[in-house]
C-alpha positions as CSV (number, residue, x, y, z in Angstrom):
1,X,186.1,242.5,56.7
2,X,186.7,245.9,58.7
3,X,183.9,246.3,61.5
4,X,184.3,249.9,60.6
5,X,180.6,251.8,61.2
6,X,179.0,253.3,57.9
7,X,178.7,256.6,58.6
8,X,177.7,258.0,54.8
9,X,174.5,257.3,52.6
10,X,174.0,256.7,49.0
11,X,173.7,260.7,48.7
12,X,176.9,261.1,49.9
13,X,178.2,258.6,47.2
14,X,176.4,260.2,44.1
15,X,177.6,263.9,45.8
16,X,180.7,262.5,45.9
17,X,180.6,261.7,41.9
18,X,178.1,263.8,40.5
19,X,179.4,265.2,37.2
20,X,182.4,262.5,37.3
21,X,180.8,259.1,37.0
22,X,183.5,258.8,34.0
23,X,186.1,258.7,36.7
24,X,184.2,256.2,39.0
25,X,183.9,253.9,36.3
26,X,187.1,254.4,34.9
27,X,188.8,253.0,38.3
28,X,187.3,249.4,37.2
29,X,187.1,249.2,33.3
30,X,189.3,250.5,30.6
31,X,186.7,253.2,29.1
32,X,186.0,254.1,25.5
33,X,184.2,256.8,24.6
34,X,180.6,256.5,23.4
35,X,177.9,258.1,21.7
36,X,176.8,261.4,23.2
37,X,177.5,261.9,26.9
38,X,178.2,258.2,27.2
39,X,181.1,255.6,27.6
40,X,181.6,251.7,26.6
41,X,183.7,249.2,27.8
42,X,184.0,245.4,27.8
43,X,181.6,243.7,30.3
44,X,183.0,242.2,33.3
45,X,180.1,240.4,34.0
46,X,180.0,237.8,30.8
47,X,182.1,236.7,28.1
48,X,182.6,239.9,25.7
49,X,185.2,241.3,23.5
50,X,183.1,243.8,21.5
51,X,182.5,246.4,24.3
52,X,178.7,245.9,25.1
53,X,178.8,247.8,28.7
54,X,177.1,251.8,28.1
55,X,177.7,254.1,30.9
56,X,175.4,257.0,31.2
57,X,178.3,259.9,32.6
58,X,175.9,262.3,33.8
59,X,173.3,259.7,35.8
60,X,175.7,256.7,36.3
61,X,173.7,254.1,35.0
62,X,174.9,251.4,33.8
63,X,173.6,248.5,31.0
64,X,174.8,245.8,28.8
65,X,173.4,245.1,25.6
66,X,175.0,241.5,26.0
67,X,174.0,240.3,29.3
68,X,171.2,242.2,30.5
69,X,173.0,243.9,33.7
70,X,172.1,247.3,34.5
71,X,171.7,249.2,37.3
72,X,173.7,252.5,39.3
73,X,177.2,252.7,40.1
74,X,176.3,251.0,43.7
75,X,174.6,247.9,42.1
76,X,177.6,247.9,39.4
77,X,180.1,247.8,42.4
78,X,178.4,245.1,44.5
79,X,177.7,242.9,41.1
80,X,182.0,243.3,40.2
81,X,183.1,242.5,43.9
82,X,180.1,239.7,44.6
83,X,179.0,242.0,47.7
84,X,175.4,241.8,48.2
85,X,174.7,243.7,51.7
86,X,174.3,247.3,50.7
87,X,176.3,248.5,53.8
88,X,179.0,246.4,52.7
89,X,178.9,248.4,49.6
90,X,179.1,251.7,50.9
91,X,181.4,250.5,53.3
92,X,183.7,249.5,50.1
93,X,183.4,252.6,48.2
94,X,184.1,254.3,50.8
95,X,187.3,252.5,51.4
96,X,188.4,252.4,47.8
97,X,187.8,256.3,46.6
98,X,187.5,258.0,50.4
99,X,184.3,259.5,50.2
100,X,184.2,262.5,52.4
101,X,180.8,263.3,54.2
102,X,181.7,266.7,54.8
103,X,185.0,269.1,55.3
104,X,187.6,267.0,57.4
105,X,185.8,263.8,58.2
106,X,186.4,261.4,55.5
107,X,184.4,257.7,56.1
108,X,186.2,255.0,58.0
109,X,189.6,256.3,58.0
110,X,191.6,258.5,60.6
111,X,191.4,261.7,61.7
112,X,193.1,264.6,59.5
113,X,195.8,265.9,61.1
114,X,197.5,268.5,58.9
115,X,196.4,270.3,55.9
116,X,198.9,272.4,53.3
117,X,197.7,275.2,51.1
118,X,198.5,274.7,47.5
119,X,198.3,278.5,46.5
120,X,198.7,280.4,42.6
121,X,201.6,283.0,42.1
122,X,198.9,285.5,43.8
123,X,198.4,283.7,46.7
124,X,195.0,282.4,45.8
125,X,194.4,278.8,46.9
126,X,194.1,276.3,44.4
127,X,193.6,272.9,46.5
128,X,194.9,271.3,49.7
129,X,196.5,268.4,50.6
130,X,195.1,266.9,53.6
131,X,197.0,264.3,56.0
132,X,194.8,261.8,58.4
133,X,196.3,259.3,60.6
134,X,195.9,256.6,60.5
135,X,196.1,255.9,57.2
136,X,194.3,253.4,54.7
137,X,195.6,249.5,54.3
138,X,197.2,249.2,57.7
139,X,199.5,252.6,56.6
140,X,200.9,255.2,59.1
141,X,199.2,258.0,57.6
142,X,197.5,258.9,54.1
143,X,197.5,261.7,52.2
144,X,194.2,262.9,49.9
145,X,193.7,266.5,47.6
146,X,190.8,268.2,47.6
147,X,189.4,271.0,45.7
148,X,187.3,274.0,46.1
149,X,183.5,273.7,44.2
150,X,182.7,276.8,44.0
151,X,180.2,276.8,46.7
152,X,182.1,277.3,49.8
153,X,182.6,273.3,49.9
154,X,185.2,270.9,48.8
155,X,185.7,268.3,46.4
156,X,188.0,265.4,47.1
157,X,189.4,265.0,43.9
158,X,191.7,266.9,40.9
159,X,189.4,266.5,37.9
160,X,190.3,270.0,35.8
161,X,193.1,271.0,38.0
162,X,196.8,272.3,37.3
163,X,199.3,271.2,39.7
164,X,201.8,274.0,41.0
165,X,204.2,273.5,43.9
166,X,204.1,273.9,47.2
167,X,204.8,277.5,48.6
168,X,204.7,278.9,44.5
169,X,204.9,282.5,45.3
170,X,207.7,282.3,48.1
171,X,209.5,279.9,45.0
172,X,209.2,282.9,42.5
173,X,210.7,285.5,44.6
174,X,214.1,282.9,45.9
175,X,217.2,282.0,44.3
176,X,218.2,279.3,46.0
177,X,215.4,276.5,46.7
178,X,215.5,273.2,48.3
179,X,213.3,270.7,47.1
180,X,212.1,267.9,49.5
181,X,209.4,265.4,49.6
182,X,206.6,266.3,52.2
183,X,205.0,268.9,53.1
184,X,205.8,269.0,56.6
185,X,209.5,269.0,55.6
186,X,209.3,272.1,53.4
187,X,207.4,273.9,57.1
188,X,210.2,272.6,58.9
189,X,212.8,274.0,56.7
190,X,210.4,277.6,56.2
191,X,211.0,277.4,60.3
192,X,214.5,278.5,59.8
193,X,214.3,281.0,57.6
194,X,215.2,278.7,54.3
195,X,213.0,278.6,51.0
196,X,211.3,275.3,50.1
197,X,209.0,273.0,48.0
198,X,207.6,270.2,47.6
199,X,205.4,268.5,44.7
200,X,201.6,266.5,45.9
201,X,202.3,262.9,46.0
202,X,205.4,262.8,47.3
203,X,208.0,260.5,45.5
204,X,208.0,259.6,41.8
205,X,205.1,262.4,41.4
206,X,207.1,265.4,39.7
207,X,205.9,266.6,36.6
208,X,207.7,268.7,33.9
209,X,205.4,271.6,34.6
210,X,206.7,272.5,38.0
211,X,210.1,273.0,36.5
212,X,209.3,276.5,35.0
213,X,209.1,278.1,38.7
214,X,212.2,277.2,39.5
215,X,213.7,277.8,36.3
216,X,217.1,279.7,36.6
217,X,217.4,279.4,40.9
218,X,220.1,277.3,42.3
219,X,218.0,274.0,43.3
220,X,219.0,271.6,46.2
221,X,217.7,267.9,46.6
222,X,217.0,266.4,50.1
223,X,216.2,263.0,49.1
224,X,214.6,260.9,51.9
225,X,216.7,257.7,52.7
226,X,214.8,254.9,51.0
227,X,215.0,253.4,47.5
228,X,212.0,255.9,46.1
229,X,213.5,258.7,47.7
230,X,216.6,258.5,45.7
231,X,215.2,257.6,42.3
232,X,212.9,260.9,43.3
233,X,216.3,263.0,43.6
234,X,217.2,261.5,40.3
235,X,213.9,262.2,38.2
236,X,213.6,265.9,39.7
237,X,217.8,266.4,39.4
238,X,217.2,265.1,35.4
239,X,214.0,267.5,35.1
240,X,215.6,270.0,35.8
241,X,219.5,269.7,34.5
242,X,219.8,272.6,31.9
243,X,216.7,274.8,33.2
244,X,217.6,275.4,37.0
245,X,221.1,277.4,37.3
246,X,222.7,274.8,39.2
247,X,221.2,271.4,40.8
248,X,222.9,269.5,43.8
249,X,221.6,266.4,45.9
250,X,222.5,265.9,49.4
251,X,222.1,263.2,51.5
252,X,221.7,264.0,54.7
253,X,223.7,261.9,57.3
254,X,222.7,259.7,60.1
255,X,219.7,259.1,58.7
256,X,217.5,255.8,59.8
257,X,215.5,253.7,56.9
258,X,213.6,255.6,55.5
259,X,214.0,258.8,57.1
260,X,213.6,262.5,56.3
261,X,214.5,265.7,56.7
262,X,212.2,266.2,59.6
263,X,213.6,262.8,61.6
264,X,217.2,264.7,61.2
265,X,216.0,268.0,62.3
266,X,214.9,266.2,65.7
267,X,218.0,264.3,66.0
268,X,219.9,267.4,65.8
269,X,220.4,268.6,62.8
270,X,220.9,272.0,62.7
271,X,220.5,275.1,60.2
272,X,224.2,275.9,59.8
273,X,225.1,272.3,59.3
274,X,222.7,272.2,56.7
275,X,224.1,274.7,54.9
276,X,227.6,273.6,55.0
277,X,226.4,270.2,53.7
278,X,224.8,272.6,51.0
279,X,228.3,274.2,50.6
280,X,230.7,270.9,50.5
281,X,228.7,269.2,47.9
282,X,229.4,268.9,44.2
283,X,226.7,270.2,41.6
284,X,224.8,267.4,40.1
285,X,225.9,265.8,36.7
286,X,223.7,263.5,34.8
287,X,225.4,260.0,35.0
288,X,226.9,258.9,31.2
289,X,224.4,256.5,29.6
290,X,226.7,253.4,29.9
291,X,226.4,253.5,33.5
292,X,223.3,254.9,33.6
293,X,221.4,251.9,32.0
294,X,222.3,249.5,34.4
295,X,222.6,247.0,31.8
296,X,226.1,247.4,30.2
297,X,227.5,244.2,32.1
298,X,224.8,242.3,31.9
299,X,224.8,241.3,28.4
300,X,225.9,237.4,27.4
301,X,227.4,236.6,23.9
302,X,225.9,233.8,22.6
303,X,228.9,231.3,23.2
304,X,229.2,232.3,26.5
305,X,225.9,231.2,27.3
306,X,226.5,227.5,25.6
307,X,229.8,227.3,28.7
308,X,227.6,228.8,31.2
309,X,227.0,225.8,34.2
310,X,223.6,226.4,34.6
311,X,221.5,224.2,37.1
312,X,217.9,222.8,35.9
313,X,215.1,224.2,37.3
314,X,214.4,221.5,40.1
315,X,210.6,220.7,40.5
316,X,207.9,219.7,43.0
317,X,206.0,218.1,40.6
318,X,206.0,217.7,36.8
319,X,203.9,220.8,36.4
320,X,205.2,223.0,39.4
321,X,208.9,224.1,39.7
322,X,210.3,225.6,42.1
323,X,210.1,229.0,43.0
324,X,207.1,228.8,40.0
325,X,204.1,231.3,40.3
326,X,200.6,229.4,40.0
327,X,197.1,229.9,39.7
328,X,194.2,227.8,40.3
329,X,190.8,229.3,39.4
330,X,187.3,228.1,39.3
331,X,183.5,228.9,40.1
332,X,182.6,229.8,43.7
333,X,181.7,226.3,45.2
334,X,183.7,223.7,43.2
335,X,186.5,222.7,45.4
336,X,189.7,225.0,44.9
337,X,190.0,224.7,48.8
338,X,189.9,221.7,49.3
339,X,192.3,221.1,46.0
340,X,195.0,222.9,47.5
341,X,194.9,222.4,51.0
342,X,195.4,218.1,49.3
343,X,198.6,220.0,47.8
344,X,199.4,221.8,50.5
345,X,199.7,218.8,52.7
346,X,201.0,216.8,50.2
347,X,204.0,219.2,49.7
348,X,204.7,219.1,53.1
349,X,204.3,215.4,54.4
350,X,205.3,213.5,51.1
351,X,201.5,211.8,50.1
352,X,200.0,211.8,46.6
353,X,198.3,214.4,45.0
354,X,196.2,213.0,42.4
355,X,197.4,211.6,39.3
356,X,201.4,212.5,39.6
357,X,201.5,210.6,42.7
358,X,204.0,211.7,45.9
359,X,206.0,215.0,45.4
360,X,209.4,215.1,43.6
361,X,211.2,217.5,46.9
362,X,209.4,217.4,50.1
363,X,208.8,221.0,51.2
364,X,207.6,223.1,54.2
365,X,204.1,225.3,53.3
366,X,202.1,228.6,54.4
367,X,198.5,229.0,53.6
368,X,197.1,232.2,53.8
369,X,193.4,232.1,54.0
370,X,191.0,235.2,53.8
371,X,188.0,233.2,54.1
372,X,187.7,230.8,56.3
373,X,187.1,230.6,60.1
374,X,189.8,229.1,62.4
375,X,187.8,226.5,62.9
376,X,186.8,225.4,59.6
377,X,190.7,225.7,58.2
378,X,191.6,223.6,60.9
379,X,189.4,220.9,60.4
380,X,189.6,221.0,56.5
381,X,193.6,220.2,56.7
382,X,193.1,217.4,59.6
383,X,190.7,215.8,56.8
384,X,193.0,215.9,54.2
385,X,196.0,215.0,55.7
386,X,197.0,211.2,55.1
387,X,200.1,211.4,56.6
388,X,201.9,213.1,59.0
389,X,203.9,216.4,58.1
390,X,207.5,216.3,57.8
391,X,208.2,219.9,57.0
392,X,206.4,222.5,58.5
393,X,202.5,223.6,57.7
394,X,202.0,226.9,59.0
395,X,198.4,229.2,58.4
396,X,198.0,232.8,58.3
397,X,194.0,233.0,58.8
398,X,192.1,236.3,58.4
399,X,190.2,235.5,61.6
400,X,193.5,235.9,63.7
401,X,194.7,238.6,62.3
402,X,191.7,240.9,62.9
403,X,191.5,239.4,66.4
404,X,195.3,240.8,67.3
405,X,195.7,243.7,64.8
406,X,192.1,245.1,64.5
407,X,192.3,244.9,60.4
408,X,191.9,242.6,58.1
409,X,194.6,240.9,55.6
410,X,195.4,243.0,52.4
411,X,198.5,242.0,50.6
412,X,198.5,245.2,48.6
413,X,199.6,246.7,52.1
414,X,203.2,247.2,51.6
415,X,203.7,246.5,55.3
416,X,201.8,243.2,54.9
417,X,203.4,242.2,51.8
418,X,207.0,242.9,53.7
419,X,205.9,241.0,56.6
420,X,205.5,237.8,54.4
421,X,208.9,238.1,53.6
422,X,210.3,238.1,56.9
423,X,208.3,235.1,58.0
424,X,210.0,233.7,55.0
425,X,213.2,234.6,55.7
426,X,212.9,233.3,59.0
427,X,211.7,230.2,58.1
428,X,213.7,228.8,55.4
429,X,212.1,225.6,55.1
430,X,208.7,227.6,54.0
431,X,209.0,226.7,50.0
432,X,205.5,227.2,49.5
433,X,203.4,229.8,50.0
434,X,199.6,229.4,49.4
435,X,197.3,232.6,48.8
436,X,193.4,231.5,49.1
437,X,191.8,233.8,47.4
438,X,193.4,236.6,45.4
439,X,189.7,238.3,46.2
440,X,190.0,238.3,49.9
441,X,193.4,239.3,49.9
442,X,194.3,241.9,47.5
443,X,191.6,244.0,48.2
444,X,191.6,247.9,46.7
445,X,193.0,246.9,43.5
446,X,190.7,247.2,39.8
447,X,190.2,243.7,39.0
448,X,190.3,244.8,35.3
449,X,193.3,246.5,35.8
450,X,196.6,245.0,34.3
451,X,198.6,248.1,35.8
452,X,197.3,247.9,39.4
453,X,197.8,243.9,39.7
454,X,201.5,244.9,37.9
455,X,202.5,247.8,40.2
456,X,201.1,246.4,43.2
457,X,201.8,242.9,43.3
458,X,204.1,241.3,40.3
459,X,206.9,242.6,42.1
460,X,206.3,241.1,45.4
461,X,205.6,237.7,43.8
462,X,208.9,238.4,42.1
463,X,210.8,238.4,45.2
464,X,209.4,235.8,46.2
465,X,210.2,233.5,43.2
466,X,213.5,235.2,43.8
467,X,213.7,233.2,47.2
468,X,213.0,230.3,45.8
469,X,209.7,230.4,47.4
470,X,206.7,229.0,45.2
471,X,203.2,230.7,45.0
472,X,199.7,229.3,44.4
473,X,197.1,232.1,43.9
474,X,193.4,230.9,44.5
475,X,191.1,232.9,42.3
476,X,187.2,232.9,41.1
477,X,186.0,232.1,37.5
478,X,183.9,234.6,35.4
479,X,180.7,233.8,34.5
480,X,182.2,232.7,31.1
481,X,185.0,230.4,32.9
482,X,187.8,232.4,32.4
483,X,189.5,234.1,35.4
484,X,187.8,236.7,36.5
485,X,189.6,240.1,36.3
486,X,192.4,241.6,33.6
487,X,194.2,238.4,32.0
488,X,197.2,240.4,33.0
489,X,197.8,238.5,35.9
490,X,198.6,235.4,33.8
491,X,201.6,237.0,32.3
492,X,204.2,236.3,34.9
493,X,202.9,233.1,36.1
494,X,204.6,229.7,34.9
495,X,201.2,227.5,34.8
496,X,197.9,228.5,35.0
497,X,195.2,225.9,36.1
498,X,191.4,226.3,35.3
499,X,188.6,224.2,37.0
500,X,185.6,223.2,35.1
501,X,182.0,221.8,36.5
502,X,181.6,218.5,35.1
503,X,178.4,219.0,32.5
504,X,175.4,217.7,33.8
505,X,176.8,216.4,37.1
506,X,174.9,217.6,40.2
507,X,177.0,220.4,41.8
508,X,177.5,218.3,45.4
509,X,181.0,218.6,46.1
510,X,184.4,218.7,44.5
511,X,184.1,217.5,42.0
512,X,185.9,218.7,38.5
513,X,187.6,218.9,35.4
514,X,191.9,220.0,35.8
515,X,192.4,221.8,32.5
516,X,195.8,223.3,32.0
517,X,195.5,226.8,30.2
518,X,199.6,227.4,30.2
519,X,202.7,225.6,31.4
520,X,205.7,226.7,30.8
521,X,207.9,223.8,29.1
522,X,206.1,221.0,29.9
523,X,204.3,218.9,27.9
524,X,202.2,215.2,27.3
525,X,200.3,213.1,29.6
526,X,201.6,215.7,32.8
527,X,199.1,218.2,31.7
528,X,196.5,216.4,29.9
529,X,193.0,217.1,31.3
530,X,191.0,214.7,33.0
531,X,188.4,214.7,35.9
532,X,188.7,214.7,39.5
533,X,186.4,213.7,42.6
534,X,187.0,213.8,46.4
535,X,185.8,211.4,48.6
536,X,186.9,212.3,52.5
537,X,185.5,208.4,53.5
538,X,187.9,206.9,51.2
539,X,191.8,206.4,52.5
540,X,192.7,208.0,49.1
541,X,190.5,210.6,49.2
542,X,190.9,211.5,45.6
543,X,189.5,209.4,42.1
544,X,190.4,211.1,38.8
545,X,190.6,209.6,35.5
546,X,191.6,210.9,32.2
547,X,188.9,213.3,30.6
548,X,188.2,211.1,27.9
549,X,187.9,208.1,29.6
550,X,185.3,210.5,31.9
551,X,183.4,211.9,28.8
552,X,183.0,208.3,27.2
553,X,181.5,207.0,30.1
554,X,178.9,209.8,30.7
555,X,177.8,209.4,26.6
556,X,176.9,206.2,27.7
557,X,175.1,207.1,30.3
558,X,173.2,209.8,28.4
559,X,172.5,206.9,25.5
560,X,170.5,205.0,28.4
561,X,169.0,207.8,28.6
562,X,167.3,208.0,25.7
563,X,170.0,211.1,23.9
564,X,170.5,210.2,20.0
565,X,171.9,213.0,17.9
566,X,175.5,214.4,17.9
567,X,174.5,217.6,18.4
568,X,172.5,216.9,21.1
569,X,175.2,214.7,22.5
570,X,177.4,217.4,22.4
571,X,175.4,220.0,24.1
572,X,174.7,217.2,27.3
573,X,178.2,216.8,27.6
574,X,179.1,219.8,27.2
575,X,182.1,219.3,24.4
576,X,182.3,219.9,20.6
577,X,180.4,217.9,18.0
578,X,183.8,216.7,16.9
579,X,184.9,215.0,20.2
580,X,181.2,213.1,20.4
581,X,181.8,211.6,17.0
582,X,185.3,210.4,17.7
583,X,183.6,208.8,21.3
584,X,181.1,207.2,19.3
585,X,183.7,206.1,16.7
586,X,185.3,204.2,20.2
587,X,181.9,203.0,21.6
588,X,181.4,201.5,18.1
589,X,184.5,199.7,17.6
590,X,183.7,198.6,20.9
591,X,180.7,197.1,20.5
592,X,178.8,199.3,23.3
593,X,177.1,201.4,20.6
594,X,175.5,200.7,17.7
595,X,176.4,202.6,14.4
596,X,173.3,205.3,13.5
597,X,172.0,206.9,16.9
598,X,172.9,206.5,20.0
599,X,171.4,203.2,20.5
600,X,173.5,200.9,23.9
601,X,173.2,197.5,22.9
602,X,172.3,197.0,26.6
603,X,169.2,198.8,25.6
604,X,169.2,196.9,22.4
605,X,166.5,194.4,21.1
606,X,168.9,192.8,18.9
């Protein structure tokens, strides 16, 4: 967690939103529209499929007809992230929507350093787009919009606003424009007496509106050197085939990774080369739609596929391939840690883990941890380590981080997320990569949202499976069990584990059910449930024993006890009616029960 100082209120926060609680909302549930002034949505907060969340868009109140919870948008945002210290949720809000406490400071982020004029054809501004270094998330710089009210103040948002381009009225009166992706490139390029434009947001942000004002000019695409940069020259080339007179793109050359017009104005680049690279190159021409689809060649007839050599999937254990994307989840308190950190040095020093015994491939493993101190991590491996390692065990801990880098660990950084992969690629014998918890370390991202978790992180786990690297991602139950957050994040995953509490056991320890809720292609005994303990005074450490074998054992217990009915049987054990009756079926057969209710023949006078 940032050490940042708070330097808003709670007024700022409902300043900030007032009139757009809609929005706010909208950043964390999918929205439907209500009665009146008011939305729904599905509660995050318990089991619910029939949206039972109201939102009050004027006040930004919250309550749910299903569970009780109410409150404002502050006690909403606290309750979703589990924050209870009200600076912590200021501090959060402001992080995640950048609430501004007056012109030009904006909370716990840089300084602004630049800010360009979005004007109408009259000249008449429209909104701004402000730059402040540094930026959020570790980043260089960020860039944020804001708005006029009205009042002779600013909003920092877009609600009711029509994009235009940068520089509109200069745009209207050219006939040849060049089209770049920053701001400070078009100002560069004004410099030397050239007409230019760029669209707010940069990269993959053009809309079909903006092509109008350059309809019938002779456009020219600087594209900045990186993968987005040229599928940016591509969308706004495509936009605008058949509307502009004539379209070109031109790469500009000797440009580093990533670079931009401005980085090749300072190495040198010069206004009359620029305009002979403008001269030499060829107008733009859509690509035909064999090549453009990319997969023409990729297609496999049947038959080929039956000839194709094609190696199995190799596996660490029954349930876990390599390269395969897993989650663990559970309530707060029940053990995840201490379950993986047992896989995590089992993986890489060869001992059991639990009931499939000593890993199929010996592998090296990385724990990332955003919770616990150096200290604790530590001595939590030492304990669970039965053996010495034979590959490599390496740790990522939040506390070191912050200590050298002054910020915490957030895998929806880009920078972070490419670091990763060049410890990785560094260290080949790294197979595992463990990710405790997806909370911690993915922070920013709508836990409800299926399209942040899919823009912002499927793709990075992809490159990892793509390495052959393996994933475990450590991630908190819901109230009603299920993982907390948008079940979207299951989608790519090849097994999905859930941990239950064992009903009716005192809550002192891991100690739990292992339910499988999906794995891909594997089947029987691998993946049946059963119960799990830890014991850090035994040699083994770990007891587990089928879930049946578990269940039948605690019905007895409960028959001591003085429990008869099946109904009442069931809710004590907290299973269906049906699995009691077969139990009791086995305890009869046995001769441990007596047929009727639950009578124990211990406890019998017969």
């Amino acid at each position: 967690m940032s050490n940042q100082k708070i330097t808003f209120k709670k007024e700022d926060v409902k300043s900030h939103f007032q009139g757009h609680w809609r929005d706010y909302y909208s950043q964390f549930l999918e929205l439907q529209n209500g009665t009146g002034n008011e939305s729904k949505a599905v509660c995050p907060f318990h089991p619910d499929s029939d949206p039972s969340l109201s939102i009050n868009n004027d006040t930004g109140l919250f309550h749910c007809f299903g569970c009780n919870a109410s409150g404002d948008a502050l006690e909403f945002y606290g309750k979703l992230k589990g924050i209870s210290s009200f600076p912590e949720i200021l501090q959060g809000i402001g992080r995640d929507f950048g609430i501004v406490t007056d012109i030009g400071k904006k909370s716990g982020l840089g300084r602004i350093v630049a800010t360009y004029d979005y004007v109408d054809e009259k000249g008449n501004l429209i909104y701004q787009s402000v730059r402040k270094e540094p930026g959020e998330n570790g980043k260089k710089k960020t860039f944020l919009q804001r708005r006029l009210d009205g009042k002779g103040g600013c909003l920092w948002n877009m609600q009711g606003i029509e994009k235009v381009l940068y520089r509109l009225p200069e745009i209207l009166q050219a006939g040849l424009v060049l089209v770049v992706e920053g701001e400070r490139d078009v100002d560069a390029l004004v410099k030397w007496g050239l007409c230019a434009t760029t669209n707010v947001g940069g990269a993959g942000k053009w809309q079909e509106s903006y092509n109008g004002a350059l309809s019938g000019k002779d456009v020219v695409i600087l594209p900045d050197n990186d993968e987005p940069g040229r599928k940016h020259a591509e969308q706004v080339a495509t936009s605008l085939h058949g509307i502009a007179k004539s379209v070109k793109v031109v790469e500009l050359p000797g440009l580093p990774e990533k670079g931009d017009v401005s980085d090749w104005i300072h190495a040198g680049g010069t206004k009359e080369a620029l305009e002979g690279l403008i001269a030499d190159a060829p107008e733009w021409e859509p690509r035909e739609s064999k090549a453009n689809s990319g997969l023409y060649d990729c297609v496999i007839d049947f038959n080929a596929l039956l000839q194709m050599d094609i190696p199995e999937r190799a596996r660490i254990f029954p349930w876990f391939p390599e390269g395969g994307l897993v989650m663990i989840y559970g309530p707060r308190g029940i053990g995840k840690t201490y379950l993986v950190n047992t896989l995590a040095t089992s993986c890489c020093s060869g001992s059991p883990f639990l009931k499939w015994g000593k890993p199929i491939k010996i592998i090296g493993v990385m724990v990332i941890d955003g919770e616990m101190s150096l200290a604790d991590l530590r001595a939590r491996l030492t304990s669970l380590l039965i053996a010495k390692p034979v590959k490599p065990l390496k740790v990522v801990s939040s506390e070191v981080v912050f200590a050298k880098t002054d910020r915490d660990i957030n895998l929806v950084s880009d920078s972070q997320k490419s670091d990763v992969l060049s410890i990785l690629d560094d260290n080949k014998e790294i197979r595992l990569v463990i990710i405790d918890n997806v909370s911690c370390l993915f922070s920013g991202l709508r836990e409800s949202s299926k399209d942040d978790w899919g823009e912002q992180v499927a793709p990075w786990l992809l490159a990892l499976r793509r390495r052959g690297v393996a994933v475990v991602l450590i991630h908190h139950a819901g109230k009603g069990g299920d993982q907390r957050g948008t079940s979207g994040r299951e989608d790519l995953l090849d097994t999905v584990i859930r941990l239950d509490r064992v009903h009716g056991a005192p809550n002192d320890g891991a100690r739990f059910i292992v339910r499988f809720t999906k794995c891909r292609g594997v089947f029987g005994d691998d993946v049946e449930p059963f119960e799990a303990s830890l014991n850090l005074d035994d040699p083994e450490l770990w007891a587990w024993r089928p879930l049946e074998e578990s269940t039948y054992d605690r019905m007895l217990n409960l028959a001591r006890d003085g429990v008869e009915t099946v109904s009442d049987m069931a809710e004590e054990l907290g299973v269906t009616k049906g699995m009691v009756s077969r139990l009791k079926k086995q305890g009869i057969e046995k001769g441990e029960l007596l047929p009727g209710k639950f009578i124990h023949l211990k406890d019998s006078d017969d």
